[in-house]
N, C-alpha and C positions, 0 to 999 in steps of 0.2 A: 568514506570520509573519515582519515585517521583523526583519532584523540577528539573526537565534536560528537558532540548531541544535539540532537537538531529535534526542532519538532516547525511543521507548518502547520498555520492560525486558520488557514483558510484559503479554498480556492474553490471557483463557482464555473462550472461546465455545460453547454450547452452542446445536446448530442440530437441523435435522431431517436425513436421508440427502442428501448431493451427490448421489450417483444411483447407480444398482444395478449391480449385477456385468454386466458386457457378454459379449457372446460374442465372442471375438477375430477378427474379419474388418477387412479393409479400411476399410470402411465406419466401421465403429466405431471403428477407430485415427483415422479423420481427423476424425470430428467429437468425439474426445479431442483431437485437436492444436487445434483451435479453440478449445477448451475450455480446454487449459491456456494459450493468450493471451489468451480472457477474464479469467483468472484472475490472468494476468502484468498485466492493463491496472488493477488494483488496484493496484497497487506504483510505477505509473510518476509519476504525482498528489500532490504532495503534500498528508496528511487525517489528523489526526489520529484519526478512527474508526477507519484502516486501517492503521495505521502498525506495526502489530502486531497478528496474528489468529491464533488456534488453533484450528480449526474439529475437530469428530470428527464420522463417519457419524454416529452416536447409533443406529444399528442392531443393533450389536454379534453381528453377521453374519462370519462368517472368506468369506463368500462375496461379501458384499456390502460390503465396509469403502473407505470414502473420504474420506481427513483431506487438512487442509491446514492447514498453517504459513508466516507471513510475519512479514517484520520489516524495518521503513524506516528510515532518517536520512537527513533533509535540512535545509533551510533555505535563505531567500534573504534577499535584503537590498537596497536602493538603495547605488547609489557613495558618492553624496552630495548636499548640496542642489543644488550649481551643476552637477554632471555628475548628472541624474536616472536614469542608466542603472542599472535591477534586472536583478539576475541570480539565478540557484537552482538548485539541485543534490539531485539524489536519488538514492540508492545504497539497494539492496534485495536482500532474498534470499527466496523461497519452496522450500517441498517440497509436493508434491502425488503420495500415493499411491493411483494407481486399484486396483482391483483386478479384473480382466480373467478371463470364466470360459470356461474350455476345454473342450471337447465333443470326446469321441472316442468314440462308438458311444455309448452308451449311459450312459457314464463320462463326470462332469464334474467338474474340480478348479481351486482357485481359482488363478489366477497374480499373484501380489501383484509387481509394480514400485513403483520411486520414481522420480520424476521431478522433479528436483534446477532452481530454474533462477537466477539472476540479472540483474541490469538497471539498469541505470545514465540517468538522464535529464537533461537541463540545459534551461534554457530564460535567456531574453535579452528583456526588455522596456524598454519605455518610458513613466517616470511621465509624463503632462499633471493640472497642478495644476489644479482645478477652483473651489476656496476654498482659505484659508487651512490645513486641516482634512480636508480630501476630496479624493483622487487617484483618475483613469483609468488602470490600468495593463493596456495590452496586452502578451499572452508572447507571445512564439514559443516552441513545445518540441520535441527532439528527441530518443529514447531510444535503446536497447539493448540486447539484453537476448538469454538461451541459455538453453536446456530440454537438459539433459541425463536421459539414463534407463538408467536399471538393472535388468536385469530379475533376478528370483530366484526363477524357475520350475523344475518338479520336471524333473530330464533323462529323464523317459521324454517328456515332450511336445518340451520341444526338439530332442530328437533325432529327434522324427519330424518336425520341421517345416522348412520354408525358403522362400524369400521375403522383402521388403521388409518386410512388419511384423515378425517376430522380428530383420531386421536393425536396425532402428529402437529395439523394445523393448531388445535389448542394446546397452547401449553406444552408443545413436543420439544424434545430437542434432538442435535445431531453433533457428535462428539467427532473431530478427527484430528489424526496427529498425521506429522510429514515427516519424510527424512528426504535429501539430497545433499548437495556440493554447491561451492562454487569454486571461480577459478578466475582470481584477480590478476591484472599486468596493476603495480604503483608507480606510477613517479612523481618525484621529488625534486623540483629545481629550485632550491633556496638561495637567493642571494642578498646583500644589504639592501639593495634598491627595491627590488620585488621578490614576490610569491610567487611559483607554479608547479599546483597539483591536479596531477590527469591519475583518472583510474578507469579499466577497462576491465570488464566484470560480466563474464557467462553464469547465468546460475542455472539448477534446475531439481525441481522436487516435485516429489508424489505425495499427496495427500489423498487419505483415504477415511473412509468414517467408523470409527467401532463404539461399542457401547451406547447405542443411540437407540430412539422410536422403533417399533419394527417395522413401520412401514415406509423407511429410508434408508437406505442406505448407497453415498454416494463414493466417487470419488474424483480424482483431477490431477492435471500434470500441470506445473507450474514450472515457466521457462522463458528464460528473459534475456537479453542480450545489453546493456548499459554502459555509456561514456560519460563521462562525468569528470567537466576541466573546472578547475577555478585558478583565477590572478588577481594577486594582494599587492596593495602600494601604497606608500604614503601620501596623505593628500595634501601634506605639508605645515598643516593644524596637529597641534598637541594636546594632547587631555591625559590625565593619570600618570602625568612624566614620560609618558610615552607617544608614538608619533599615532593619529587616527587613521586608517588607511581604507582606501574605500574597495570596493570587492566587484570583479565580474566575475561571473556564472556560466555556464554553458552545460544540458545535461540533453543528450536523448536517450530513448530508449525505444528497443523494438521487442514487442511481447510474441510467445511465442507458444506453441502445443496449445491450452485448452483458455489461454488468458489471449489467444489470438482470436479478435474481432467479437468477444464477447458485449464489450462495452460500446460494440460500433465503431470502435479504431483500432488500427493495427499497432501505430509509432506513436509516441508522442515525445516533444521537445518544450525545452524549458531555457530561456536566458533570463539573467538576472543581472541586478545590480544593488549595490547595499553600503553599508558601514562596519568597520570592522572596530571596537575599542581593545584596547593592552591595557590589560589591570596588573603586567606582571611584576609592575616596580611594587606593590605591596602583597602582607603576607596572606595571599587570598586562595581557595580552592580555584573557583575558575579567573583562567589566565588571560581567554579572551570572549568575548561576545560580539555576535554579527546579527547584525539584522538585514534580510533581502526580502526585496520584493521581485520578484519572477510573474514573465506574462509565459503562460502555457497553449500549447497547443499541438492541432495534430487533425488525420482527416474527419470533417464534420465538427469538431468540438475547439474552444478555445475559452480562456479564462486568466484569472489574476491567482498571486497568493502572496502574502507575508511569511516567509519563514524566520525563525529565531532558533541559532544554533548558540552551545558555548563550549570551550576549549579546555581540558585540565591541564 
């Protein structure tokens, strides 16, 4: 989405169970830490299907419960025509609570953690004009991104236990950074009457974890395939001296390597509709502001969201 920053407010998803209560061993802690960079490699992309998720178990199990919450702002933009160099920025938050089960004879109880994480990614490309109309745009991307956790387990378990996974579950963390590409088709159909921008977008990164707990260490390929149209037009109302123009939406996307079926869906789609204002008759940083609203969905899961982007 050239020259816009966008961020979504909110969108609520109903899926089937992320996965079942585990039995707290090693084993199970590390292919959780893989799990949650599966989960991180959602957020590093900029997509509007993902830009905001609230997932619940839908099991409604105190033994089995496994939610997940995320939320994006990014945006990129070209320099300019005569300097073609794009750039883009992504700044994210998720939480992801597993819920980890404890076996002591005979006796099992649930240990509910949160695992808090952040990530931040940027990427640096280069348009090649094709037509008048249609741009190549190669990224390079590079992220960042921490998994911190909490644990909030009953102290008769903690106090009998010790070892690298309770030191990880409290208080641990897990440090990783990414590198990969991507590899944009733009176009741009500008005319007086209407807007039309499509962009068609392969990405694909590794992230991996260093500097972290020693009883984690994960990693994860993140790979995604995204369409993404929008059309702008006047609606024949003027505000700010300018005309107000109302906005359709259109975005899927198909997740791909370790971000395939993690969440329970493979694709997900998003259509929208909104308001577009032009503040560009005064002297102002931002040029325009859009508000949409988009219904999501995909197999098993669907939902709402408000997004709010603005233009320089």
């Amino acid at each position: 989405m050239s020259g816009a920053l966008g961020a979504c407010l909110g969108v609520g998803l109903a899926s089937a169970p992320l996965a079942q209560g585990l039995r707290l061993t090693k084993d199970d802690l590390q292919k959780r830490a893989n799990g949650v960079l599966a989960l991180m490699s959602f957020s590093i992309v900029p997509d509007i299907t993902t830009s905001s998720l609230s997932i619940g178990s839908g099991g409604g199990s105190t033994t089995s419960s496994t939610d997940f919450y995320m939320t994006q702002l990014g945006g990129g933009d070209t320099v300019s025509k005569t300097v073609p160099i794009y750039l883009e920025g992504v700044l994210a938050g998720s939480r992801y609570d597993p819920t980890f089960v404890a076996t002591q004879g005979a006796e099992q109880r649930p240990i509910p953690t949160k695992w808090n994480s952040v990530s931040a990614t940027g990427g640096i490309g280069w348009d090649f004009k094709l037509t008048d109309e249609l741009k190549l745009r190669p990224i390079f991307n590079f992220a960042l991104g921490n998994v911190t956790s909490d644990l909030r387990a009953a102290s008769w378990y903690v106090g009998q236990q010790t070892g690298r996974d309770i030191d990880f579950l409290d208080k641990g963390s897990l440090n990783a950074y990414g590198l990969g590409g991507s590899l944009m088709l733009d176009y741009e159909h500008y005319r007086p009457g209407y807007e039309v921008d499509v962009e068609l977008r392969y990405s694909d990164m590794r992230l991996k974890s260093f500097d972290s707990s020693a009883a984690v260490q994960g990693r994860a390929t993140a790979q995604s395939a995204n369409l993404w149209a929008r059309y702008r037009a006047p609606t024949g109302a003027m505000l700010l001296q300018r005309p107000l123009r109302y906005v359709l939406e259109l975005t899927h996307s198909e997740f791909l390597g370790d971000q395939r079926g993690i969440l329970g869906f493979d694709r997900l789609t998003s259509v929208g509709v909104g308001l577009e204002l032009d503040s560009s008759a005064y002297d102002m940083i931002i040029t325009r502001t859009r508000l949409v609203g988009r219904y999501v969905f995909g197999t098993n899961v669907s939902g709402f969201s408000v997004g709010l982007a603005v233009s320089f």
